[in-house]
N, CA, C and O of each residue as an XYZ file, in Angstrom:
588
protein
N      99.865    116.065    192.784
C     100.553    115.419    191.686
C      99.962    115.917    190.360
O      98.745    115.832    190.195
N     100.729    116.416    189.434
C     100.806    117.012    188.553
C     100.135    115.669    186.961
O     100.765    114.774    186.396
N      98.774    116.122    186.768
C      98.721    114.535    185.272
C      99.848    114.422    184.285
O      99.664    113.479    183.515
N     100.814    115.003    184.097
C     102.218    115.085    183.355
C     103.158    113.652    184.131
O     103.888    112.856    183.541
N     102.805    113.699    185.682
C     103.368    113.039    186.635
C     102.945    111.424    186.632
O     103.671    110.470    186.911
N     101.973    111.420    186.352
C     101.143    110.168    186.164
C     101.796    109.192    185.083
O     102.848    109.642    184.629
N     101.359    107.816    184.514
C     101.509    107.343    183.994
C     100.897    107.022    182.943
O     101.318    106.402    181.967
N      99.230    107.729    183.281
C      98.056    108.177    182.284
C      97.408    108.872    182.500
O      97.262    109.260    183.659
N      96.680    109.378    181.435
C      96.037    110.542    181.586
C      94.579    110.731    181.727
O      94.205    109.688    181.192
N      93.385    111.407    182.116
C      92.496    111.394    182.622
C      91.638    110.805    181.302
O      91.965    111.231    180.194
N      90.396    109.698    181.422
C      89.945    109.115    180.312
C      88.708    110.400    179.785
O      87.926    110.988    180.532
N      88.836    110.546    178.487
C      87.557    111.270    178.157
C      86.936    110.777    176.812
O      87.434    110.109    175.906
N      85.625    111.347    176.975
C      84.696    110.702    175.814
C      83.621    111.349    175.864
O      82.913    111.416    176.868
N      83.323    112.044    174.481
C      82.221    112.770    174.140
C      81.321    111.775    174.630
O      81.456    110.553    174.698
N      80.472    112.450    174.927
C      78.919    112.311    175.043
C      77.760    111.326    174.328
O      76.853    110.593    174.721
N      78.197    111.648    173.348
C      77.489    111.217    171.968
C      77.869    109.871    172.104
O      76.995    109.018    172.252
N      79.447    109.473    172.064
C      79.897    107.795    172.036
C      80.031    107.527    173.139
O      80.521    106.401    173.224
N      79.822    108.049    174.249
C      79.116    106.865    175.202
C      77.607    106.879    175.302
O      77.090    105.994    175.985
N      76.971    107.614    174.811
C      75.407    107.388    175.127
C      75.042    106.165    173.479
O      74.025    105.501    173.275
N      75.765    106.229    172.972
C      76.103    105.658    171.353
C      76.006    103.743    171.772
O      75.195    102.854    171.515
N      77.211    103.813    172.463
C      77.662    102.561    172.899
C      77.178    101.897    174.286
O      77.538    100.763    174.601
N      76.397    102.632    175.034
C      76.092    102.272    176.335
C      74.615    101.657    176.028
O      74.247    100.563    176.456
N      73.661    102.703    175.054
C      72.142    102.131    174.513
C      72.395    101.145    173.773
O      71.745    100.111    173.935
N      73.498    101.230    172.684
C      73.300     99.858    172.254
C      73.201     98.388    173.066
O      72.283     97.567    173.042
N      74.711     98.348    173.925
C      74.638     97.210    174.607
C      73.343     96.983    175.477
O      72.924     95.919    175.934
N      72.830     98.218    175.586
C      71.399     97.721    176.822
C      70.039     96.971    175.509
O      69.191     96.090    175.655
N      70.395     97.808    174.360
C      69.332     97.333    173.503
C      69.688     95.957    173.299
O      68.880     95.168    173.789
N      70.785     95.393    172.644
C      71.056     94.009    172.401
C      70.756     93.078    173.473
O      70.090     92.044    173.408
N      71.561     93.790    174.833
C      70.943     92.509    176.162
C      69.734     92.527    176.703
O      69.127     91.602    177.243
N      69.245     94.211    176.440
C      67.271     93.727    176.581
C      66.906     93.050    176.043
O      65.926     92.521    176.567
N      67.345     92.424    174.487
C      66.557     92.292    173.658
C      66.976     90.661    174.217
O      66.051     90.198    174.885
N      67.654     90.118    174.141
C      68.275     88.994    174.959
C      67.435     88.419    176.058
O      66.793     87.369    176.076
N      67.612     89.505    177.126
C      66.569     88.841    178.313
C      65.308     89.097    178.117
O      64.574     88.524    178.922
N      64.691     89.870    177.199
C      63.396     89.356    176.290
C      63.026     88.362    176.015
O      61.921     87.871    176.247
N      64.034     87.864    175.403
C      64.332     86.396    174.719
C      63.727     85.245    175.575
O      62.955     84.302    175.401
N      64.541     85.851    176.700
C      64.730     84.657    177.506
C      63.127     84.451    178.370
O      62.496     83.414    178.575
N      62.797     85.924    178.761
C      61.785     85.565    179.763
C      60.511     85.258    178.494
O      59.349     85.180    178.892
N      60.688     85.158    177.583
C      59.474     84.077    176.446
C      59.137     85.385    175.573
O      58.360     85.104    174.661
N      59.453     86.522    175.600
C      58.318     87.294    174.642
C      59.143     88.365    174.472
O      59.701     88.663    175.528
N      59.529     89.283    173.250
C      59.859     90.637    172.739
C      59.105     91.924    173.479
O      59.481     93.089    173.612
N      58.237     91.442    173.784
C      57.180     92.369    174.224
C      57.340     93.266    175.693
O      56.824     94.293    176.135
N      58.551     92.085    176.276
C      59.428     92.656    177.336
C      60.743     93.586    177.132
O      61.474     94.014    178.026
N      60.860     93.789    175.758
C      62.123     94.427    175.265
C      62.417     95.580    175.470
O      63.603     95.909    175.484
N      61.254     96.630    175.714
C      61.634     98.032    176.083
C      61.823     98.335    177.680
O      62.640     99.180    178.046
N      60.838     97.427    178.830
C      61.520     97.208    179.794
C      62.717     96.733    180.172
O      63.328     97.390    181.015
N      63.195     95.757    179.754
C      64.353     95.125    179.938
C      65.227     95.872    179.415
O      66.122     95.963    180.255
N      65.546     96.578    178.337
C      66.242     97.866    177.764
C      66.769     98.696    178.812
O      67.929     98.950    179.140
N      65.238     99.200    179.434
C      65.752    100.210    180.447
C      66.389     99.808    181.729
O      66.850    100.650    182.500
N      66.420     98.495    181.972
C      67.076     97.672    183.372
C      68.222     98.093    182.795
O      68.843     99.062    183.230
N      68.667     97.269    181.578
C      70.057     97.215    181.329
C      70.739     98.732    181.160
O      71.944     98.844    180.937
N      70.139     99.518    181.246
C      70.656    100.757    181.168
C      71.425    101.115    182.535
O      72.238    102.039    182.557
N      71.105    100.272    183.781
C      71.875    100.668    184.795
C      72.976    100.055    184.468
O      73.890    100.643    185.046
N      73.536     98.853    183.610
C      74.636     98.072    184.137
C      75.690     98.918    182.926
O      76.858     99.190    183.203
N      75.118     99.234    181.698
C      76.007     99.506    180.207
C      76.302    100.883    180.803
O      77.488    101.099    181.056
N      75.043    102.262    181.182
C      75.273    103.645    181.365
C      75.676    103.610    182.901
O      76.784    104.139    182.992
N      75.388    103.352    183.678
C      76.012    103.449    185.357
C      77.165    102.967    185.572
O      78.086    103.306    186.315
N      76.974    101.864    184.603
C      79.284    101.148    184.495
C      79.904    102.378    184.436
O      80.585    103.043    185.217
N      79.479    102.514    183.264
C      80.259    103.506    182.763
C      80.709    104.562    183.474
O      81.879    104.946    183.507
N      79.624    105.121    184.145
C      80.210    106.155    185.158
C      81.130    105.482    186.084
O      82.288    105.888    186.181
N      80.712    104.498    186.764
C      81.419    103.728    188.254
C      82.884    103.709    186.923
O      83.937    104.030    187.474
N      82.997    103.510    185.931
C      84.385    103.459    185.446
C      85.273    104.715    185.538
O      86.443    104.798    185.912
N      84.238    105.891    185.006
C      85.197    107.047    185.325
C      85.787    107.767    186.006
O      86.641    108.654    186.011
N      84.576    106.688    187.128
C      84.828    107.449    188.545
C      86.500    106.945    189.235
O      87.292    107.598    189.914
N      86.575    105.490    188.700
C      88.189    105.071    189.281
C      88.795    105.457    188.026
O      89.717    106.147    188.461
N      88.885    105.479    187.046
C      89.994    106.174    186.064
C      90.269    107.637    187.118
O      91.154    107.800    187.960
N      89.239    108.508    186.732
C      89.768    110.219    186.740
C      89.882    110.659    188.089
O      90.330    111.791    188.274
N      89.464    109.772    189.322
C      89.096    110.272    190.803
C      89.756    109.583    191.855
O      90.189    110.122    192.874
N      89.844    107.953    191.481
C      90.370    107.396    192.691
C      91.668    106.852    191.846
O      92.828    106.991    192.235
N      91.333    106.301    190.800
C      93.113    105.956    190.458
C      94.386    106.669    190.487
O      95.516    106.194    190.608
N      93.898    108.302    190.311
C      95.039    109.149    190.794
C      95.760    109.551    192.009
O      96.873    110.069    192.102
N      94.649    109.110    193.220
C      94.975    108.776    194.832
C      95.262    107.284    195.121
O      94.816    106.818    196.169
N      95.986    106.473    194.258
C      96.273    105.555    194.623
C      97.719    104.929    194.352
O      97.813    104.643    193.158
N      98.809    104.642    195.031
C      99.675    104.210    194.823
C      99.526    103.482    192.992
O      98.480    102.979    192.582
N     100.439    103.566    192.389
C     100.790    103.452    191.192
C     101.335    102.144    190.945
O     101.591    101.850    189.777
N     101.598    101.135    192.059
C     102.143     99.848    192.151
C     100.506     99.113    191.134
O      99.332     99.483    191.172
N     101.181     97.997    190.340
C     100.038     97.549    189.526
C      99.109     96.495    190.515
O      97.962     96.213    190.166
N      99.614     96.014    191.599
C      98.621     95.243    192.481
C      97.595     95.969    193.378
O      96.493     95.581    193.765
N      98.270     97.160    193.611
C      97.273     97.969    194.357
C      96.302     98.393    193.141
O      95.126     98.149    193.409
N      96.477     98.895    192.032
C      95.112     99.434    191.258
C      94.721     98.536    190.533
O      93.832     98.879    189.754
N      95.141     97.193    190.470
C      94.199     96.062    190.151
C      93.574     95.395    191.341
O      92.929     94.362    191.164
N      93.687     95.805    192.299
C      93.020     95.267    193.812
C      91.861     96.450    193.904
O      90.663     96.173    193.963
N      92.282     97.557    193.906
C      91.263     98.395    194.334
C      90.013     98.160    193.777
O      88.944     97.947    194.349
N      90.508     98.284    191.530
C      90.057     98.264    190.843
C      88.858     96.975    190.914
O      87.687     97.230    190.633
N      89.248     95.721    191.278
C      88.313     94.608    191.231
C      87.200     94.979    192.474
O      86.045     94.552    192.465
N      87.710     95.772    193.446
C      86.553     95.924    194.765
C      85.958     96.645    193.993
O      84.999     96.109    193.438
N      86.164     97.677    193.739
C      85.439     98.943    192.907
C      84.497     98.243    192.010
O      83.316     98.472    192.268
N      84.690     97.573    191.179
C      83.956     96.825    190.104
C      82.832     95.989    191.165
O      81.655     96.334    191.055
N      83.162     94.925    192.163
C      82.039     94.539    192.913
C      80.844     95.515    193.308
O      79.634     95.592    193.097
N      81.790     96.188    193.964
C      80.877     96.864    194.915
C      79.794     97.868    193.916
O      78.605     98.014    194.200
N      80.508     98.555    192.628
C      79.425     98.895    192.197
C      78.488     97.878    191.275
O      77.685     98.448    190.536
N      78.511     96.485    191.250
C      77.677     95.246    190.888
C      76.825     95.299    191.631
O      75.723     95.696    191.253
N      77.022     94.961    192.785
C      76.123     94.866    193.830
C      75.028     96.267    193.809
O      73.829     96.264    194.086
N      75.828     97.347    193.415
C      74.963     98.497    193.983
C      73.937     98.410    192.561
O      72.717     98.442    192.397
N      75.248     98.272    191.554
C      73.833     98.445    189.924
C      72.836     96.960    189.988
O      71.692     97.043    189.542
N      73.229     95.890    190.444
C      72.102     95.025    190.721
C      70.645     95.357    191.510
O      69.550     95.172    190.980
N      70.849     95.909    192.944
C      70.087     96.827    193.581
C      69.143     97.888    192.683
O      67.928     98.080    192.619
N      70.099     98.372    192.143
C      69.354     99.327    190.900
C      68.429     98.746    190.173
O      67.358     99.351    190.206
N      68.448     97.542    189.356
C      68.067     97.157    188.439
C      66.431     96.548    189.301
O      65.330     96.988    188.971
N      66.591     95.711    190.177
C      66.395     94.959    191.095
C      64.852     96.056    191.428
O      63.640     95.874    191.536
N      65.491     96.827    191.470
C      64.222     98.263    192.636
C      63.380     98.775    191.247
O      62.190     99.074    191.336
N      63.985     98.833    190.188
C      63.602     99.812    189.028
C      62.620     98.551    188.770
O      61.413     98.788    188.821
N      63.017     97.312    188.514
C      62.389     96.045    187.881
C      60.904     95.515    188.775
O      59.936     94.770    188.627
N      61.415     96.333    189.630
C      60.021     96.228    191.222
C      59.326     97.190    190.619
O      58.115     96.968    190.632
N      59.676     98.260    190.051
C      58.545     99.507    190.083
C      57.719     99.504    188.448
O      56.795    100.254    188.136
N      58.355     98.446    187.568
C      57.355     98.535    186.310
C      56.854     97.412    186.448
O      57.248     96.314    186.841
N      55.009     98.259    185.697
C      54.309     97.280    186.054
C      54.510     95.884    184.973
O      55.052     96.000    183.874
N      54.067     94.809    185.409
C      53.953     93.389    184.672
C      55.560     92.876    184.216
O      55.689     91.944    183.422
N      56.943     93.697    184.897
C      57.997     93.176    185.112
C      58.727     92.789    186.440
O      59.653     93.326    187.047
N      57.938     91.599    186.689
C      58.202     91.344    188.066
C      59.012     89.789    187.765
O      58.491     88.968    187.010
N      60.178     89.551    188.374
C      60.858     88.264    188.097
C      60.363     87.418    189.393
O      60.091     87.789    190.535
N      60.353     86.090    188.753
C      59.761     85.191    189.457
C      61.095     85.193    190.610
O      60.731     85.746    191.648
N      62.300     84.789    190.662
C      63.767     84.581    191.220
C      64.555     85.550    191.005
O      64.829     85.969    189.881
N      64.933     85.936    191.922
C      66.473     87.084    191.782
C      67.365     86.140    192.617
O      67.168     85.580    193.696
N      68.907     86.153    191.363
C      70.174     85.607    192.621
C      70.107     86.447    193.577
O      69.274     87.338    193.743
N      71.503     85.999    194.583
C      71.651     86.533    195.464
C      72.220     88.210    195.388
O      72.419     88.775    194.313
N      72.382     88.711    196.419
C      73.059     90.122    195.879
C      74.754     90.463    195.371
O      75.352     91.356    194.771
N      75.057     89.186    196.010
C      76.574     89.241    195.629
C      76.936     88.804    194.513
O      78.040     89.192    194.131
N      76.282     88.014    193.756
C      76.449     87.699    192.083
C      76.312     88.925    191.718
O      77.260     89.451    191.135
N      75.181     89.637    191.951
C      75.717     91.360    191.015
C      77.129     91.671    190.881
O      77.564     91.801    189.738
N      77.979     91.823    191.955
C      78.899     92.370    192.159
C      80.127     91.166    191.048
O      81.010     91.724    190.395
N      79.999     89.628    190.994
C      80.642     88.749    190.438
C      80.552     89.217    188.884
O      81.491     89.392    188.107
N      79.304     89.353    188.673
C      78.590     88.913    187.496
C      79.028     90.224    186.725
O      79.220     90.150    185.512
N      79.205     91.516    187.451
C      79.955     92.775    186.734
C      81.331     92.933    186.875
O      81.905     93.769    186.176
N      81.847     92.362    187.548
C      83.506     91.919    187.463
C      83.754     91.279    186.371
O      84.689     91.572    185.626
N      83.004     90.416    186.186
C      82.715     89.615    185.041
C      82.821     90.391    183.277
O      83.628     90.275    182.355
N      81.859     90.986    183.430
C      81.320     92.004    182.249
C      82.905     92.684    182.067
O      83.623     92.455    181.094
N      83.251     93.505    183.141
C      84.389     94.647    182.843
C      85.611     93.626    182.316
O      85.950     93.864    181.157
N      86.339     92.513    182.984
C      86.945     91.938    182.825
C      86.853     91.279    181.357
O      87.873     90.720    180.956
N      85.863     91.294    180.626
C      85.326     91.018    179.024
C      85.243     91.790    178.284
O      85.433     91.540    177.094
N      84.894     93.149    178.779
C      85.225     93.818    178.248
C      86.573     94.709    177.883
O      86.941     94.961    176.736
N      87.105     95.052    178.867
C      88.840     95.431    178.901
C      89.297     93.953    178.120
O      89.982     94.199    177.127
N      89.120     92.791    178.297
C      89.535     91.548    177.168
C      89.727     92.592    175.590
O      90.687     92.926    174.896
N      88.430     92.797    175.557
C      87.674     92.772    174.122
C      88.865     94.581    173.875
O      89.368     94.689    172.757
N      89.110     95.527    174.711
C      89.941     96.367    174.369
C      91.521     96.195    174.062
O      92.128     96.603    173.072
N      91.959     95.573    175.031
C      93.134     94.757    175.175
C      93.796     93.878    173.456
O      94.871     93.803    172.861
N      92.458     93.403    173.270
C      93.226     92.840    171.953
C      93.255     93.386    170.714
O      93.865     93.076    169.691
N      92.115     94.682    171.112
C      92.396     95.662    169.712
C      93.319     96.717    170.016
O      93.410     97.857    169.559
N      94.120     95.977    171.058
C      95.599     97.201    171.337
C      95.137     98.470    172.015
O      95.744     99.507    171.748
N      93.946     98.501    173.017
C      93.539     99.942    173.536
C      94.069     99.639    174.725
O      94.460     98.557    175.164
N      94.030    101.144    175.396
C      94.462    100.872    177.216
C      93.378    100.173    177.483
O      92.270    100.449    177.024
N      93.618     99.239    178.228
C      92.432     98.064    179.269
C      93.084     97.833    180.834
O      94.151     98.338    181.182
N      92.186     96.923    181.754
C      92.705     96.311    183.018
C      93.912     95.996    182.545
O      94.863     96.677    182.929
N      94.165     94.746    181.484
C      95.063     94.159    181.122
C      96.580     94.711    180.947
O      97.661     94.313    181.380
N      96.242     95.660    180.229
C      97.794     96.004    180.083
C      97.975     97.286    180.818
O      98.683     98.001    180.109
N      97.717     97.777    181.700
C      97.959     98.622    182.886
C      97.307     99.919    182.327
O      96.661    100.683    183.045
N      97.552    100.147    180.793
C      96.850    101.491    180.213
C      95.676    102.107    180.450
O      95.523    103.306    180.217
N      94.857    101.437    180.873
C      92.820    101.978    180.886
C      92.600    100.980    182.262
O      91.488    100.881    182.781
């Protein structure tokens, strides 16, 4: 099938604005769960956790835009079905990530981790807020079938 054939076209984005927009959000929510676990002083670790969920989304996103959304029936329930497994499953996997990385620096060890399947909720979550947050400034998102 020819991308002329499609209904959209393959997503692209310099380099620069996603490494632009992916550090920020990890800087703001490190700086956040800094917050939270009592001290700033956790901010450059926690930075780099969040770097799996803002920079690894991102990929797990391009990967169903440019790779699997084009092998998939074009009906809008099938690529909003796929699309929501896709989003779990890589939760679960970037939780794991975070989870193993957060094991290996020293003096960032969490007292409680949820379970493993809130990863997967909890980034359904995120994308679904975020495609929101595109959606109403009129960009392709989940929402309106475009992105």
């Amino acid at each position: 099938m020819q991308h002329e054939d499609l209904p959209w076209r393959p997503h692209q984005e310099p380099l620069r604005v996603t490494l632009t927009r992916t550090v920020a959000i990890a800087l703001i929510v490190g700086a956040l769960l800094a917050l939270r676990m009592g001290s700033l002083a956790y901010w450059p670790k926690a930075t780099l956790l969040m770097l799996w969920p803002s920079f690894g989304g991102h990929w797990v996103e391009l990967w169903f835009l440019n790779y699997l959304r084009p092998r998939l029936r074009v009906a809008r329930v099938v690529q909003a079905s796929v699309r929501v497994v896709v989003w779990f499953i890589a939760g679960v996997v970037l939780f794991l990530a975070v989870k193993l990385t957060a094991s290996a620096l020293p003096g960032f060890q969490l007292r409680r981790w949820p379970a493993w399947w809130r990863g997967g909720l909890f980034f359904i979550g995120i994308e679904l807020v975020a495609h929101l947050a595109l959606h109403l400034r009129g960009r392709p998102s989940f929402y309106n079938s475009r992105g």
